[in-house]
C-alpha positions in Angstrom: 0.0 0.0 0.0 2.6 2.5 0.7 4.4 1.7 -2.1 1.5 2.1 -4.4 1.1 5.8 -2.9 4.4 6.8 -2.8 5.3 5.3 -6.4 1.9 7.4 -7.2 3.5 10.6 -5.3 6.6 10.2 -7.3 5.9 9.1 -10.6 7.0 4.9 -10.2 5.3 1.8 -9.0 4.0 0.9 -12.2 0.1 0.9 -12.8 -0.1 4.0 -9.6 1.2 6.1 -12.5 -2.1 5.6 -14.8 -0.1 6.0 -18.1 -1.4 3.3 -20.8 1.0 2.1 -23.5 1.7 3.7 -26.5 -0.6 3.7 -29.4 1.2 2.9 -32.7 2.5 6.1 -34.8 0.0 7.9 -36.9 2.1 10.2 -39.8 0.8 13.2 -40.5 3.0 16.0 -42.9 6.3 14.8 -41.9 5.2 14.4 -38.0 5.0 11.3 -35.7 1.8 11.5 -33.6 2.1 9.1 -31.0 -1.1 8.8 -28.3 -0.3 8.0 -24.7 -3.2 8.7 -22.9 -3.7 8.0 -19.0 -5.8 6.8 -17.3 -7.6 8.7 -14.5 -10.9 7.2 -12.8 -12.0 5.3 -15.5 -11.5 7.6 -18.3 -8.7 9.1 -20.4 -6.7 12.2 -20.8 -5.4 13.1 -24.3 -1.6 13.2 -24.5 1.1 11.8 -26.3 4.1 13.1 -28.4 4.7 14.8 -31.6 7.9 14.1 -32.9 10.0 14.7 -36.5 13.1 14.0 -37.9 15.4 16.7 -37.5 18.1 18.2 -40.2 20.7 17.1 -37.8 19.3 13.4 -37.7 18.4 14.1 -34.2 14.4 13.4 -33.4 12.4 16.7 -32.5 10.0 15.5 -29.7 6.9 17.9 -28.5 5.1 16.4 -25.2 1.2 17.1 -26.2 -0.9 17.3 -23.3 -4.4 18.0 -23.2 -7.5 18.6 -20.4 -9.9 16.2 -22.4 -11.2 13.5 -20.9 -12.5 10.3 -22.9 -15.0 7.3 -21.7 -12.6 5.2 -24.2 -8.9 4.2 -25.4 -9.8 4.1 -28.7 -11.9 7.5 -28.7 -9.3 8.7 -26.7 -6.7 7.9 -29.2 -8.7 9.3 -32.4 -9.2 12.5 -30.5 -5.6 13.2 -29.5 -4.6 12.3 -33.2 -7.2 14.9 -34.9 -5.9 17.8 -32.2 -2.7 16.8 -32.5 -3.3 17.5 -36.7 -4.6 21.2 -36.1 -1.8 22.1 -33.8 0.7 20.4 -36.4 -0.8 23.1 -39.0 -1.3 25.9 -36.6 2.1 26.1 -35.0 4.3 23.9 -37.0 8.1 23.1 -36.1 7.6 26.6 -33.8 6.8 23.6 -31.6 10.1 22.3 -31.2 11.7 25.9 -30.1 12.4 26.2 -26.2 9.9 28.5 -24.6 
């Protein structure tokens, strides 16, 4: 039990996180979209990563996190594709660019 609550404090213990694997890439203009949404109470947030292949050979990786909260994975996963597409064309590689 303590272990459960401290790994979920702390970001370890396994399952206390709520993070779900990795949905497969989705391409998208150049882009990786990658859902990895968690699980909180039964539903689940939208997040994942945007990434692209740099000039460098290095990958550009954007952490996309949203407040949404979905009843299901695979809604979950469509969703966080479909926003991740409109911030792909609204902000582009700005994304990548240290705030």
């Amino acid at each position: 039990m303590l272990k459960k609550l401290l790994g979920g404090l702390f970001g370890s213990g396994g399952d206390a996180s709520g993070s779900t694997a990795t949905a497969e890439p989705v391409e998208y203009h150049g882009y990786q979209i990658i859902s990895e949404p968690a699980e909180q109470g039964g539903q689940f947030r939208v997040s994942g990563w945007i990434r692209k292949p740099g000039a460098d050979g290095e990958t550009l990786e954007h952490r996309f996190e949203r407040s949404d909260l979905v009843p299901g994975r695979e809604a979950c996963d469509d969703l966080m594709v479909r926003k991740a597409q409109i911030y792909i064309d609204q902000v582009g590689d700005e994304m990548f660019e240290p705030r």
